[in-house]
N, C-alpha and C positions, 0 to 999 in steps of 0.2 A: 786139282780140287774137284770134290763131286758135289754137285750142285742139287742134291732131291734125284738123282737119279736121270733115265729118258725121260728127254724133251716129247711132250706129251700136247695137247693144245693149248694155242699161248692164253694168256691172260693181262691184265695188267694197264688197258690201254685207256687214253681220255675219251672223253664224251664223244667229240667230233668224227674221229677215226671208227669207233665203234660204230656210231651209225653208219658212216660212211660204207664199211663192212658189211654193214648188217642188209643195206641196198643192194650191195653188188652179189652177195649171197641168193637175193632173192631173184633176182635174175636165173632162168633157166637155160645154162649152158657156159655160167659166166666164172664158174668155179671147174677144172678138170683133174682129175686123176691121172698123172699119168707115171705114178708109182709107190712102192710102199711110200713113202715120206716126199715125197714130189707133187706140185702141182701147178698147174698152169692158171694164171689169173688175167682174165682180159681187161684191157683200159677202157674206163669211164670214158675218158674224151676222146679216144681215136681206135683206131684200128690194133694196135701194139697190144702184147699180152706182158705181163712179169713171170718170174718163175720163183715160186716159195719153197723153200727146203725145211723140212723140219727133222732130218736125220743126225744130223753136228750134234756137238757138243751146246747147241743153243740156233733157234729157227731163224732162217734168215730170208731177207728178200735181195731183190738185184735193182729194186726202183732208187730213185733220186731221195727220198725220203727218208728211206733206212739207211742207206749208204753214205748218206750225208749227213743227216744229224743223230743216228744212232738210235733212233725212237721207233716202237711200234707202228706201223703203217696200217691203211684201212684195208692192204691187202691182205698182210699176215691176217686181221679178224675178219675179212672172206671165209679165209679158212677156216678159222674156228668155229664160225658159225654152218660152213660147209660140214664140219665134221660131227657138231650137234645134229644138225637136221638126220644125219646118216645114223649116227649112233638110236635116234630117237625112232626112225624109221624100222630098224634091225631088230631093236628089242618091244618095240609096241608102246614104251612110255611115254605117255603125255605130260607129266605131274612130276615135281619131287618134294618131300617134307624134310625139312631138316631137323634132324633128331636131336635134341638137346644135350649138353655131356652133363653127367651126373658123375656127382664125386664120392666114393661111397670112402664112409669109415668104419674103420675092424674096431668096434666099439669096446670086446673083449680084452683085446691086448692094451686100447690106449687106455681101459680102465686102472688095469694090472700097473701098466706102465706107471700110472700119473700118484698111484696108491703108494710106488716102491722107492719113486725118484728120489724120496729124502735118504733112503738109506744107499741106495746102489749108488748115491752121487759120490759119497764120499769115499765107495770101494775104489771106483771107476777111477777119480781124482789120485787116489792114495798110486793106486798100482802106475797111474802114467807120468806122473810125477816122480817115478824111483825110480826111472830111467834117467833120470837128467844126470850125468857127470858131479862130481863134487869139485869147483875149484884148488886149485893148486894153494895150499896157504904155507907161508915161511913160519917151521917148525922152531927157530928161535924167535920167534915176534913174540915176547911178552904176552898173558893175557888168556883165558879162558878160551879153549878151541870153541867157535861160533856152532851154530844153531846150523846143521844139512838144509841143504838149498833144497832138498824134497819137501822139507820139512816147511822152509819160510814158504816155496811156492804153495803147500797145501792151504796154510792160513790164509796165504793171501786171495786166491782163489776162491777157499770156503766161506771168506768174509763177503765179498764180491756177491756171489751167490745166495748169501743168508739174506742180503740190501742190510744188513744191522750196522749199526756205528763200532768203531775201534775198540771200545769197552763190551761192548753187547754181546758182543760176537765171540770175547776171550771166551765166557763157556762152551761154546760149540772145539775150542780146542782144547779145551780136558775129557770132553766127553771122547773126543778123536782120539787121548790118551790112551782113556780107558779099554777103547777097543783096539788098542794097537798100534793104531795108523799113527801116530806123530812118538816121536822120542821122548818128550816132555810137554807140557801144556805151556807155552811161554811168554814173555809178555803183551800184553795187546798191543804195543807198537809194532811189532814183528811186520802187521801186514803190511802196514805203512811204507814202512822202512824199505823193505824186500821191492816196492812198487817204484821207491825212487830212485833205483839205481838202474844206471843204462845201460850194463851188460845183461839185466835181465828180456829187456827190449827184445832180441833174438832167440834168447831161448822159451817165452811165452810164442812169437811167431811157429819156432819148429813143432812145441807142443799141439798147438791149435793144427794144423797139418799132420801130426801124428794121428789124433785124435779123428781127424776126418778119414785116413786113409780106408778105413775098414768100411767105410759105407759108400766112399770114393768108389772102389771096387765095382762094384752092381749100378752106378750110373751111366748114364749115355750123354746125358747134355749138363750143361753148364752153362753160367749167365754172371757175367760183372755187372756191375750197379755201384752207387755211392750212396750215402747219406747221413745227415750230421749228427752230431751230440752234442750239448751244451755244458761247457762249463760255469763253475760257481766264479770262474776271473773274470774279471771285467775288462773291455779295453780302453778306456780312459774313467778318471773322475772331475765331473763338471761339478762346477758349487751351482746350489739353485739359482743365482743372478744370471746365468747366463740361459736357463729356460731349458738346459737340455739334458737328458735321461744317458743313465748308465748302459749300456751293452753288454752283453757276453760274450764271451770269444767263445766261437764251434771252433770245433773238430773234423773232418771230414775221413769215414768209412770207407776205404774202396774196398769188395771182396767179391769174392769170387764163389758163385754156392752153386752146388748140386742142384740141382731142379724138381728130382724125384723127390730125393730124400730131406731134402734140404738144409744139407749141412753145407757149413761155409770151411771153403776147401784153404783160402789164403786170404787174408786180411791183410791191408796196408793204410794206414792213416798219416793224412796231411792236414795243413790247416784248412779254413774253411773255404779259400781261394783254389786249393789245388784243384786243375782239371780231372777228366776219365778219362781221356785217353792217352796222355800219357801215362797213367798207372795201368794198362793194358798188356802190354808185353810184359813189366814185370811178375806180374802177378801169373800169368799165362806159361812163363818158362819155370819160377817160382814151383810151380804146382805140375810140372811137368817133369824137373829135374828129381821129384820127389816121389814119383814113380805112379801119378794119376793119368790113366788113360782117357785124354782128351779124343773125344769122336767129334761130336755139335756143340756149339757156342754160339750164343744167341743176345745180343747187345743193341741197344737202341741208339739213335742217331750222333750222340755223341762218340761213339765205337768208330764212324764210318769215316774210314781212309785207308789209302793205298795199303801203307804199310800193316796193316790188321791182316789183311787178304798175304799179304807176303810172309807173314808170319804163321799163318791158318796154312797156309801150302806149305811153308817149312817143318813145321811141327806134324801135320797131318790131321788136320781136323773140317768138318764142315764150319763158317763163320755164316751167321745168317744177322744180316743189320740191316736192316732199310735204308734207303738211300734220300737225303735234302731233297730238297724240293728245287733246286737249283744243278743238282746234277743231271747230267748228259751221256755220259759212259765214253766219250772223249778221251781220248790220250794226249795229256797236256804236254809233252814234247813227244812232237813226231819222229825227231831224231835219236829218239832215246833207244841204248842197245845193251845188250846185257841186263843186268837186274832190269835195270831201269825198264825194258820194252817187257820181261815177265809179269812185272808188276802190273803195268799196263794193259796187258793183255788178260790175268786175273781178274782188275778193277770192270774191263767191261763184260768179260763173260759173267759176274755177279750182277753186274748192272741189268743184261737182258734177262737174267733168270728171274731177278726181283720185277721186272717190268710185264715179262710174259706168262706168268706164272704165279700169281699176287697169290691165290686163293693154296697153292701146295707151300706159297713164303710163310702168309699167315699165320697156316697150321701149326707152324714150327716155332714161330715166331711166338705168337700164345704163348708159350713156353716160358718168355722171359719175366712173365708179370710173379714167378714163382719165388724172383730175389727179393719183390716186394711185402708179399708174406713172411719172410725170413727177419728182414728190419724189424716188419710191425709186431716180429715175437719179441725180439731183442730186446723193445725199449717198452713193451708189457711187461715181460717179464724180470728185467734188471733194470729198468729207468732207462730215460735218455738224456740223465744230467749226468754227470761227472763229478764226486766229489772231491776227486785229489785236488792240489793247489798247484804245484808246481807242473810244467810242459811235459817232462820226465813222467812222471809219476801217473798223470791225464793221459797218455798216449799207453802207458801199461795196464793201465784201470781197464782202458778200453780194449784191449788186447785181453785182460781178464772177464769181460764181459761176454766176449765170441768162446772163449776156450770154454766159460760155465756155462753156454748154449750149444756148443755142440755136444758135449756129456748128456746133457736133456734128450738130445736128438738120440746119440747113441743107446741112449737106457729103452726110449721109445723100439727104436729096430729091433731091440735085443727081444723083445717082447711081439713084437708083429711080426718079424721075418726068423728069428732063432740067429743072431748076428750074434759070435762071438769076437769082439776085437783083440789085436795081438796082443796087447798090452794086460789081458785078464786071462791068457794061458793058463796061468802061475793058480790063478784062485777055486779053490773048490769049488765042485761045481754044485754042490747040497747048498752052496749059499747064496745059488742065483734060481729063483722059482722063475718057471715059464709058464707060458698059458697052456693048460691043458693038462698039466701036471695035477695029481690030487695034495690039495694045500694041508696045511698042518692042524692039528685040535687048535 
């Protein structure tokens, strides 16, 4: 696994150490060179020196402190503070300002973008939904051949996306008629219906992952996260004699989104008790068997275990997670061989990089607050209640709800970066305006 690249000067350390460091530093003679990445550090209380390496795969000392409990020592920030004073020496700086990061927006295209979304949503929807298979149906069953599963997913989708009720909404699929996209404009139950069946459960899953593929492409990092939705069900009814208030029953989110773009790559929902990291690996191969090139993944403290790091080495990606406040970078059996001592061995070279290195962890780390803007559109944009009734139907709603925001996202690149997705091949191209094109009388 590559960790941020050379080991560089450590960081990361507590109050105590640091000063301790910052003392022996100041001492003249008490820090030596005596190599590219080598240095000699003399003892506070006796005559003895240690020897710091910062060449490996991660900086190490040979005193009783690092060796033993796996922690930053006040030699290794000798060092670093050796390596300031030199660096600061070299170039004449005294000062540094930290420069603020500014987020600019291409104001042009999100204009474009936000002006065309009502109409490109439903190109976008019509074209990726004609890829879904028609089930197999037994040609002696009695009965009017049903309604194309392109057709129920569109409604269900465009209903979704409108937030309009079951009837409201039936006009937006005559209008669909009229322009093509739907076979017939058909009853407002359609979307309902289409939402309560659980074979549909996997193929909203694969769409929503089709859908992301195209902006998947041009990412670098990624970030899982959870977070809830409320249903209209309740989970028990109290009569007022007993004083106590009805409940919702949530939903719980896990997905998986781009960071730049911020599209959600794989969605998976459990009830409100389900943890994060178990939905980690599958969301992670999920989105990997599906041909997303994972580099950096960026997860918060719930993320952090062995097996995350054994999987980020299998797959091939950087994992960057902070570590409890209770961890030690310790191998919890000494005797462990095979996976087991890799594993071990992964867990604590992430451990020294996150400890010596806090300020290049950080920077990357930053990164993950990007799933939490992704939510706060979600449930702007489409609510964060749930109207279906049934468990089925609640966990497709919400699977409807990520597929009708990632099309938003898609419509946006299309407009800011020139992103054509594979799924709009097929569509002329006079009927998608860009920015910068001369528009119509």
């Amino acid at each position: 696994m590559r960790f941020g690249g050379e080991v560089s000067v450590p960081r990361g350390f507590d109050g105590d150490r640091l000063e301790k460091g910052r003392r022996i530093a100041d001492v003249p003679g008490a820090v030596e060179r005596v190599g590219d990445d080598l240095f000699i550090v003399k003892s506070q209380s006796g005559p003895g020196a240690y020897k710091v390496a910062l060449g490996g795969a991660a900086p190490e000392c040979n005193c009783g402190d690092f060796v033993e409990r796996h922690l930053p020592c006040k030699h290794l920030a000798s060092v670093r503070f050796y390596l300031e004073k030199q660096t600061s020496l070299t170039s004449g700086e005294t000062t540094s300002e930290r420069v603020p990061i500014l987020y600019q927006q291409a104001w042009a295209a999100y204009d474009k973008a936000q002006t065309e979304e009502l109409r490109l949503f439903d190109v976008l929807l019509c074209n990726l939904v004609s890829g879904v298979p028609e089930p197999l149906r037994d040609l002696h069953k009695a009965g009017r051949p049903p309604l194309p599963i392109s057709d129920q997913l569109f409604c269900a989708v465009q209903k979704v996306y409108s937030q309009l009720s079951c009837r409201r909404a039936r006009g937006l699929f005559g209008f669909a008629k009229e322009r093509g996209q739907l076979s017939k404009a058909p009853h407002y139950t359609v979307s309902s219906e289409v939402l309560s069946r659980p074979d549909i459960t996997p193929i909203l899953h694969d769409l929503i992952t089709r859908s992301a593929l195209p902006l998947a492409a041009i990412e670098v990092g990624f970030a899982p996260d959870s977070t809830g939705f409320r249903t209209t069900s309740f989970s028990a009814w109290l009569g007022e004699k007993h004083g106590e208030r009805r409940e919702n029953v949530w939903l719980k989110a896990h997905a998986l989104v781009g960071v730049g773009t911020h599209i959600i790559v794989r969605l998976a929902v459990t009830d409100k008790d389900g943890g994060d990291n178990p939905q980690f690996e599958p969301l992670i191969r999920a989105a990997a068997s599906a041909g997303v090139k994972l580099q950096e993944v960026y997860a918060d403290k719930a993320y952090s275990a062995r097996s995350s790091y054994a999987l980020a080495e299998e797959i091939g990606f950087d994992l960057y997670v902070p570590f409890k406040s209770n961890a030690t970078g310790r191998t919890v059996n000494r005797r462990a061989v095979g996976n087991g001592k890799a594993r071990a061995q992964l867990w604590r070279k992430a451990f020294l990089f996150f400890q010596m290195h806090r300020d290049e962890f950080e920077a990357k780390y930053h990164r993950r607050s990007n799933v939490e803007s992704v939510f706060s559109a979600v449930k702007r944009k489409f609510g964060e209640t749930l109207r279906s009734r049934t468990p089925t139907s609640q966990v497709n709603e919400l699977l409807a709800k990520a597929l009708a925001y990632n099309l938003t996202v898609v419509i946006h690149e299309m407009f800011e970066h020139g992103i054509i997705p594979d799924f709009l091949r097929n569509q002329p191209m006079g009927a998608i305006p860009f920015v910068g094109e001369p528009e119509g009388p």
